[in-house]
N, C-alpha and C positions, 0 to 999 in steps of 0.2 A: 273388318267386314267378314259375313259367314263364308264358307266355300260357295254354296251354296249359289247365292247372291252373286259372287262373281264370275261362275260359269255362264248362267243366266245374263247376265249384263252382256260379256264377253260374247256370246253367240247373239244376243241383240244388238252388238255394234258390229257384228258380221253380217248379220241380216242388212240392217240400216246399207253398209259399204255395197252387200250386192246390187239393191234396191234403186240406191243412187246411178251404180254403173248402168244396169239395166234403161235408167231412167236418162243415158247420157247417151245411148244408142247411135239416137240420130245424127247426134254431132258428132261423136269420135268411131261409130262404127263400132264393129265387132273384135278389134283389133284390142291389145291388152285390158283383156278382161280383169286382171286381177289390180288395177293401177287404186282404186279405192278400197279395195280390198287392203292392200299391205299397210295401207296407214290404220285401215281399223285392228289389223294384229298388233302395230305397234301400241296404239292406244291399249287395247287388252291389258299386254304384258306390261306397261306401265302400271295398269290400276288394280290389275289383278294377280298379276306374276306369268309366272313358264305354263303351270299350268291354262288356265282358260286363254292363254292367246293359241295354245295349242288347239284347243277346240275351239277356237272362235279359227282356226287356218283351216282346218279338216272341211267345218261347217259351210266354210268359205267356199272353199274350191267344189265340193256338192253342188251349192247351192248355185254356184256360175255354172257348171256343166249345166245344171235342169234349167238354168232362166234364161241363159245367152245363148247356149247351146255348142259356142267352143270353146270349150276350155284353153286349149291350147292355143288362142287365137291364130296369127296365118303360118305356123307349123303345117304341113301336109297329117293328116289323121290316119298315117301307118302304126307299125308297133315300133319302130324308132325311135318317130319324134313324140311317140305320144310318153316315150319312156324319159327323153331326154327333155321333154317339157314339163312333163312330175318333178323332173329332179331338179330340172332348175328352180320350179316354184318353193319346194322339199328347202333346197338350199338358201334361198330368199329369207322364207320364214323363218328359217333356222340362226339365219346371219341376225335378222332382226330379233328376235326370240333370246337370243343370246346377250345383244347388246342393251335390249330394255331391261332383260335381268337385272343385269350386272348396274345400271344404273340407276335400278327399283331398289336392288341392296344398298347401295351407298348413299340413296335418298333416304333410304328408313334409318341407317345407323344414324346418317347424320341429325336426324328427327332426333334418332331415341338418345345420342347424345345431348343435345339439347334439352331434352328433356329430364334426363338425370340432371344435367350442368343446372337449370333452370328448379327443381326441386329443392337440390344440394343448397342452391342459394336462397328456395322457402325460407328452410330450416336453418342455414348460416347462422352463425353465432357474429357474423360483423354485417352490416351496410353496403349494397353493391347494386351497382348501378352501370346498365349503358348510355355512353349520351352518342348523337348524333352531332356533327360539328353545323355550327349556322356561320354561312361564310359570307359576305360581301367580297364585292369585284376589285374595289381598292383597298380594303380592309384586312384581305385574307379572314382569319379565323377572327369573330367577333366571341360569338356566344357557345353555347353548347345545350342541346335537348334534352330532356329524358326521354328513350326510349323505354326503357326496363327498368325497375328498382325493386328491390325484394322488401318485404313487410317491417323487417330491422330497420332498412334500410328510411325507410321513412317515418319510422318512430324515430328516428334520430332526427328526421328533419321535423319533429313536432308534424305529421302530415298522413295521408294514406296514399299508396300507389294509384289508384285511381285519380284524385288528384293532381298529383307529380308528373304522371305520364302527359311528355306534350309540353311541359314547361321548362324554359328556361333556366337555369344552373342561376346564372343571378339574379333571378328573385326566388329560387326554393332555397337556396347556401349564401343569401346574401352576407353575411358576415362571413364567413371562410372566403368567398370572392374579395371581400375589402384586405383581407390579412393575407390573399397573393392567391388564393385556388386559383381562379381565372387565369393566371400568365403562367401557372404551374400547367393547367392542361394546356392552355394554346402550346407550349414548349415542346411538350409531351405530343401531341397533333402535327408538329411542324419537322421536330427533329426523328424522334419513335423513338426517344431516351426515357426510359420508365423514371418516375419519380416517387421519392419517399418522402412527404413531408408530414410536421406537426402543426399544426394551427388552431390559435383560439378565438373562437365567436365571442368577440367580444359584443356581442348585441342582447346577449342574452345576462342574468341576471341569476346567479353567477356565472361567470364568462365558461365557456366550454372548450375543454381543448379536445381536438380530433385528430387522428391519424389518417392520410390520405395516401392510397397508392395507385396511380395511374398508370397506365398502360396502352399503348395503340394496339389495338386488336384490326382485323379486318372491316369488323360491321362501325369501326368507330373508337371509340374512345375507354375502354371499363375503368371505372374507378371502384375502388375496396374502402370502406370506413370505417373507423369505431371510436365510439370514445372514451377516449383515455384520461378523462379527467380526473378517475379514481387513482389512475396510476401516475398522472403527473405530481397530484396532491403527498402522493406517496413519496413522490422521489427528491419533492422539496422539504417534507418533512425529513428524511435521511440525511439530507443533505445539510439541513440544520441541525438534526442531531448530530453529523459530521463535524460540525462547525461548535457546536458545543462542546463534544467531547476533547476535540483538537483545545479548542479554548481552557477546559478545563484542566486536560492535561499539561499546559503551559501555566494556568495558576498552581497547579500542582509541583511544577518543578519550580516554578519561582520560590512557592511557598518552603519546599524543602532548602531551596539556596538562602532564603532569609534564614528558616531557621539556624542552619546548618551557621550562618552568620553570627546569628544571636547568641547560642547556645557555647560561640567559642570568646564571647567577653566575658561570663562568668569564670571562665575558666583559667584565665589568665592572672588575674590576682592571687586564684588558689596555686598553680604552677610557679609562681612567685613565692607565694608564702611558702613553698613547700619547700624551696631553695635554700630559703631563712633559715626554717628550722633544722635544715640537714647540717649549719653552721652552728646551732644552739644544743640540741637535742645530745643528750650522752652517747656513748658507744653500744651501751647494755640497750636502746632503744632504736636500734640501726635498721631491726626488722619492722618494724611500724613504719617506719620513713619508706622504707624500700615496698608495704605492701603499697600505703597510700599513692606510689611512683605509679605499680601495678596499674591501680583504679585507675588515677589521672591517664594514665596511657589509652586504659581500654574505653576510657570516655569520650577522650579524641580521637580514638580510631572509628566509633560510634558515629561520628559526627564529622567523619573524613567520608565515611561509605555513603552517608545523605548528601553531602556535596557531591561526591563521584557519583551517585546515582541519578539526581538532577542535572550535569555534566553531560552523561551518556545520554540520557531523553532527551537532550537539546541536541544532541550532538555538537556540545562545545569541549569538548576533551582531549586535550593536544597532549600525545605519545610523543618522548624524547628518545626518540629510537637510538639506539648503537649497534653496530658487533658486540656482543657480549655470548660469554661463554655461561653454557646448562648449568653447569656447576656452580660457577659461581652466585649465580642469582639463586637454585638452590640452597646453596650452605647457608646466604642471606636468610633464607626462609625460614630455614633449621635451626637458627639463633633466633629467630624469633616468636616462634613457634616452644621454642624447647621448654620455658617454664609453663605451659602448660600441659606439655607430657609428660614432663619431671615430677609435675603434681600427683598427678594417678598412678608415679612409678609404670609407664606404661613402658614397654622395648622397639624401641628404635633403632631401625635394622636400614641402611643405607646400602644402595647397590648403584656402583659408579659406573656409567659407557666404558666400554673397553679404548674410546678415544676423544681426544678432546671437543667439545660439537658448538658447533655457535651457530645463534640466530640473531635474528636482526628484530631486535626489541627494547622499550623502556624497561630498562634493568628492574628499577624500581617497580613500577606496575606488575612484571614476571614475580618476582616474587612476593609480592600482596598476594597474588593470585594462589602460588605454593603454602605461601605459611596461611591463609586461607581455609586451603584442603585442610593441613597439617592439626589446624584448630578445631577443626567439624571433626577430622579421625580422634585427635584426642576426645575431643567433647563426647562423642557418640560412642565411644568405646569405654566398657566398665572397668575398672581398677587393673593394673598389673596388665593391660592387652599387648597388642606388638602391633606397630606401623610399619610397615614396610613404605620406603620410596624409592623406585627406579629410575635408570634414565640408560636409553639404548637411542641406536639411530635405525629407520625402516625408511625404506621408499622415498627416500629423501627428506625426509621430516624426523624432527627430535623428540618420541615419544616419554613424557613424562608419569610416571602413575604410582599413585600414592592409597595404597590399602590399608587396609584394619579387618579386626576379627571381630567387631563392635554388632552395632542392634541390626545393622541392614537395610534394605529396603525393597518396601514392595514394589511390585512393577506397575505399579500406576503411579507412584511417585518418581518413579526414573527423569519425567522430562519437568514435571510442576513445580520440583525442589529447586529448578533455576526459574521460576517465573518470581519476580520481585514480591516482596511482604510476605512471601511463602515459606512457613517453617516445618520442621521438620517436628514431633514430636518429644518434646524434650522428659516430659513426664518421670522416664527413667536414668535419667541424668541427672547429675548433682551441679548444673551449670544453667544458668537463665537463659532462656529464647534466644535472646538479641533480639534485631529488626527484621530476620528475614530477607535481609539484602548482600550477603559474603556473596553468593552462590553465585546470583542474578549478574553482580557487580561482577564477578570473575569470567562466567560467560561471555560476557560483553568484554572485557579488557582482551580475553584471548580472539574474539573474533576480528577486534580493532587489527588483533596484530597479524590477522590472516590464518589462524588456528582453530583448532575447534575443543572443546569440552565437551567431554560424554561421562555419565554416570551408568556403572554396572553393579550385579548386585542378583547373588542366586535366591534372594526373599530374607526377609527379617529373623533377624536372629542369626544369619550368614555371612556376616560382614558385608565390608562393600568398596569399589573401587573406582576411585576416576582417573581417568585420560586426558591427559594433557598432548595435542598434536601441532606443531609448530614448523615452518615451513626454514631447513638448515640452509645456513648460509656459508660461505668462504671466510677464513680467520683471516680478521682484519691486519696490516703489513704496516703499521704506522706504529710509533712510539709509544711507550708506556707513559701513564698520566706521571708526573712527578707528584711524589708524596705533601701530604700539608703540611705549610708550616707548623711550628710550635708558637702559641699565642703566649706573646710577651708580657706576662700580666702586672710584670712590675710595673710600668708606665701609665700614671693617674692619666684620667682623663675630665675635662672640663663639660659635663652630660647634663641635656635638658630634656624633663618628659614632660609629656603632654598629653592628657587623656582627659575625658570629661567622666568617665568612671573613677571615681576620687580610691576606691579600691586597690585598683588595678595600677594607677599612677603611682600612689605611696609605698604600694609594694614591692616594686620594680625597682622607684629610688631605693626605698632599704636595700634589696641585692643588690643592687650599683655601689653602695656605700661600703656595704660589707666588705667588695669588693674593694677596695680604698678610694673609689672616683670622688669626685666633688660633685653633685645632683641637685637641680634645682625641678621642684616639682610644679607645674600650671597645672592647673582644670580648664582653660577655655584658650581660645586662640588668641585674644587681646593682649592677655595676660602674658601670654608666651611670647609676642612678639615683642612687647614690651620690655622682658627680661632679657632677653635675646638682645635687642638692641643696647642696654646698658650695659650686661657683661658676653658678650659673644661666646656661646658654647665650641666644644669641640665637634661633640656628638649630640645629634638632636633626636629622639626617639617621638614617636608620632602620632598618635592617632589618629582616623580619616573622617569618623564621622563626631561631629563637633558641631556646637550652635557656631555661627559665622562669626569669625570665618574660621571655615573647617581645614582639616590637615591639608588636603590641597592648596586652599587658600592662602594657609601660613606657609607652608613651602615656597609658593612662587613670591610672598610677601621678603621672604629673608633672602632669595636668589636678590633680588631687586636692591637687597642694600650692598654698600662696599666690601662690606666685613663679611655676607651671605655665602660667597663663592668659596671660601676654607671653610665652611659648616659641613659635617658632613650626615644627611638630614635619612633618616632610617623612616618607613613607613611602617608599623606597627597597628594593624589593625585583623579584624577577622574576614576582610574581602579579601578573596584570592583568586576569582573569576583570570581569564587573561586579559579584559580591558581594563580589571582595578590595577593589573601591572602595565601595562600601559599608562594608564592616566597618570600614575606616579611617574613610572620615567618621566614624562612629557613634562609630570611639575615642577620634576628637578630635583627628585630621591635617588641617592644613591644606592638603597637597599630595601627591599622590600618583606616584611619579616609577616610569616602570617598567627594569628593567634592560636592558642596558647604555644608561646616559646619557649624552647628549653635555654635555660641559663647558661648552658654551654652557646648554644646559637648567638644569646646576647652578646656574651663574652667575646664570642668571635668578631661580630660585627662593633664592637667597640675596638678590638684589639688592630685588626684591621689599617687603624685611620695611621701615618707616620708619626712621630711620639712629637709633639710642639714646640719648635724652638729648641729642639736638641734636645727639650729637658726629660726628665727622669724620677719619679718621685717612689719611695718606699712605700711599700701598704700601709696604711695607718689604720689602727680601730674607728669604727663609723662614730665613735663618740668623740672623736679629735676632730673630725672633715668639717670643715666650712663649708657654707653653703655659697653658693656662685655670688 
């Protein structure tokens, strides 16, 4: 409103205040003249502020001296009370003038709040909405009103504010009311608990999911909307891809554990034959025999790391922890490792703890993990380099670290060289890839065992080093393992295999023969059982997977006769999972052998069994042995 305007108003609802009093004479006398007057200041200062009620007071008090004629009503008219009558009125106005102010100001904030608040929600990017509660007397809260709703807000409800305003919550949200709105606000109206839910209208085609947040306000109820149906769509597709990828990752490690399966029956016959030949083959051809060992070795080792690695992503991989001492696991490594650094002539430089350090790990798995490093420093280091291996004790941990002066690595490969199928460039090496799985696999073994692996590395062409940190334990105070026997190889033994790879069966009999036993070969379980029961073996060698019935099956088949319980029945197969050793125990194997087996391993598990009957037989050439 102009100033203008309201001064003018102001001194018109002073006039009107005089005019009235003047006009109230006869009934109330002359007697407080200003009693219409002060409601018209108040009025001013209400509509117009401080200023015009100020002049609409000044005009006032004028305007009563000239119409009533005393001002000061029954005051005596000295200089006294005409002074002490000014200032009460002075005071009056002033008292009122003040208090309309002050609650002119916080009329208009609260206006101009609202009115931001009520724009802000024009423009909202969600749905919003006041409702008003519709109560019955026995009911409490029934329904709820629109009082307000922003233009979002009712595009969402397919509608316009105009429309909306005035109606009902269950017929403008009838579907969110079916799927719980309704008892979310009464809740929300009854207790002043805000609520956050999701619901989907399912009345619509396709069903809409919305997001609802209620709140008790003063005026009622606010509710906030949007919908979310973009983002629910979203979060089930993830969640399916979640469910994929989990799924896929699981045919992936199955698939790696079948291979890892597969790939160790072939190899079993050659491991065999290759025993053969180290019995046939001249002296002058020792080095052929010993590289083809070589291969055979690093084919199974090949195919140990896809097992371990499918193992780790299931998390089915059981550590046979012990005390075991740095060193020793170590030198482990260093023997196994050494014909590959003896190849490049490279210099291997060993640097021992100043004291003995144990931790508490699968011996075995520790040093995979060492002769690991040991193989990548060879591999990656050109002809004639130098290895360095350390081993110190810090902060309580056994740090292990294994350098070279080799190719290096950039610092963006520092962490990726342990992510799985990851290799390193081998280009400048005289050694094939591999799988891209030593690194990965080592990471994960030392983590199992509470340790960490870290690669360092001043850039390519700099060498490079890793860290081995391993949490020290106290030296274990229990007895030393007794040494192994010596396997008594004179003593024939009475051996049945059983394999449905006709390979792998006949090859095995031959080394058993060579070795003087008596060997009767099956290819299927009938067969076997068969034989078995007309000449009872000593040693029964096994395979697991077999048309029916399979090595499980013949196992509990020969427990179950008289003669079964002195059998002493080997499982022989390439499952090594720990429920395939399980299922064997449970069938009544006494040993569980996984494929491809070293002939020493064989040998063991024959030699094992107590010699039959006291007896004793001399080796004989395999062209003298009977067959069972």
């Amino acid at each position: 409103m102009p100033g203008g305007v309201k001064y003018a108003g102001a001194i018109a609802i002073a006039a009107v205040a005089v005019a009235l009093r003047w006009a109230l004479i006869p009934w109330l006398g002359a007697d407080t003249p200003y009693a219409t007057l002060l409601g018209a200041i108040a009025i001013a200062v209400w509509m117009g502020g401080w200023g015009p009620a100020l002049a609409a007071a000044v005009f006032g008090f004028v305007a009563t001296a000239l119409v009533i004629g005393r001002p000061l009503g029954v005051l005596p008219a000295d200089e006294i009370h005409t002074a002490l009558g000014i200032t009460l009125y002075a005071a009056t106005c002033a008292l009122i003038i003040g208090l309309g102010e002050a609650m002119r100001r916080t009329r208009d904030a609260y206006r101009r709040s609202q009115e931001r608040f009520l724009r802000s929600q024009e423009a909202a990017i969600q749905g919003y909405g006041l409702l008003k509660t519709l109560r019955e007397p026995a009911a409490g809260s029934v329904d709820f009103e629109f009082e307000y709703i922003n233009p979002l807000g009712a595009i969402i409800c397919r509608s316009t504010p105009e429309r909306i305003i005035g109606q009902p919550v269950s017929s403008v949200m009838s579907g969110a009311c079916a799927a719980g709105l309704l008892n979310s606000l009464r809740a929300v109206a009854e207790t002043g608990t805000p609520v956050d839910i999701e619901l989907a209208d399912s009345t619509r085609a396709p069903p809409v999911w919305l997001r609802y947040m209620i709140v008790r306000v003063p005026e009622g109820i606010a509710v906030s909307f949007s919908d979310i149906t973009q983002t629910k769509q979203m979060a089930l597709e993830l969640k399916q891809r979640a469910a994929d990828l989990h799924r896929a990752n699981a045919v992936k490690s199955l698939f790696l554990a079948t291979l890892s399966h597969e790939l160790r029956n072939p190899l079993a016959p050659i491991r065999n034959g290759l025993a053969i030949l180290k019995e046939r083959i001249p002296e002058e051809l020792d080095d052929i025999g010993a590289m083809m060992e070589r291969q055979m070795s690093m084919a199974t080792r090949l195919i140990d790391d896809l097992l371990d690695a499918s193992r780790i992503d299931r998390g089915k991989l059981d550590l046979r922890k012990e005390s075991v001492t740095v060193e020793s696991f170590v030198n482990a490594a260093i023997e196994t490792a050494r014909p590959n650094i003896e190849a490049k002539a490279h210099e291997l430089i060993v640097r021992h703890a100043s004291r003995t350090l144990h931790v508490d790990g699968d011996p075995t798995r520790l040093a995979q993990v060492v002769a690991n490093l040991l193989n990548n420093a060879a591999k990656f280091t050109p002809t004639k380099g130098r290895i360095t291996i350390s081993m110190r004790a810090k902060s309580g941990a056994a740090i292990i670290r294994v350098r070279d002066n080799g190719m290096g690595l950039a610092s963006a490969d520092l962490d990726s060289i342990f992510e799985m199928f990851v290799q390193l460039d081998s280009s400048k090496t005289q050694a094939a890839a591999g799988l891209g799985l030593g690194l990965a696999l080592a990471r994960s073994l030392i983590t199992l065992h509470g340790g960490e692996l870290t690669a360092h590395s001043a850039g390519p062409g700099k060498g490079s080093e890793f860290r081995i940190s391993l949490p020290l334990t106290d030296a274990p105070t229990h007895a030393p393992i007794p040494p192994r026997p010596t396997r008594p190889d004179q003593v024939y033994r009475r051996i049945l295999v059983v394999d449905d790879n006709v390979d792998a069966a006949t090859s095995l009999g031959t080394l058993l023969e060579y070795r003087g036993h008596w060997v009767r070969t099956c290819f299927d379980g009938a067969a076997a059982f068969e034989a078995a029961s007309q000449s009872p073996p000593d040693v029964a060698f096994i395979d697991l997977n077999m048309p029916h019935p399979d090595g499980i099956d013949l196992a509990r088949m020969i427990r179950t006769e008289p003669w079964g319980s002195s059998v002493k029945l080997v499982a022989l197969t390439g499952m090594g999972q720990p429920a395939d050793l399980e299922r064997t125990r449970a069938a009544g194997f006494d040993k569980h052998l996984i494929k491809p087996v070293s002939s020493d391993d064989l040998l063991d598990a024959v030699a094992a069994l107590p010699p039959r009957d006291g007896s004793r037989a001399v080796l004989q050439p395999a062209s003298h042995i009977n067959p069972l």
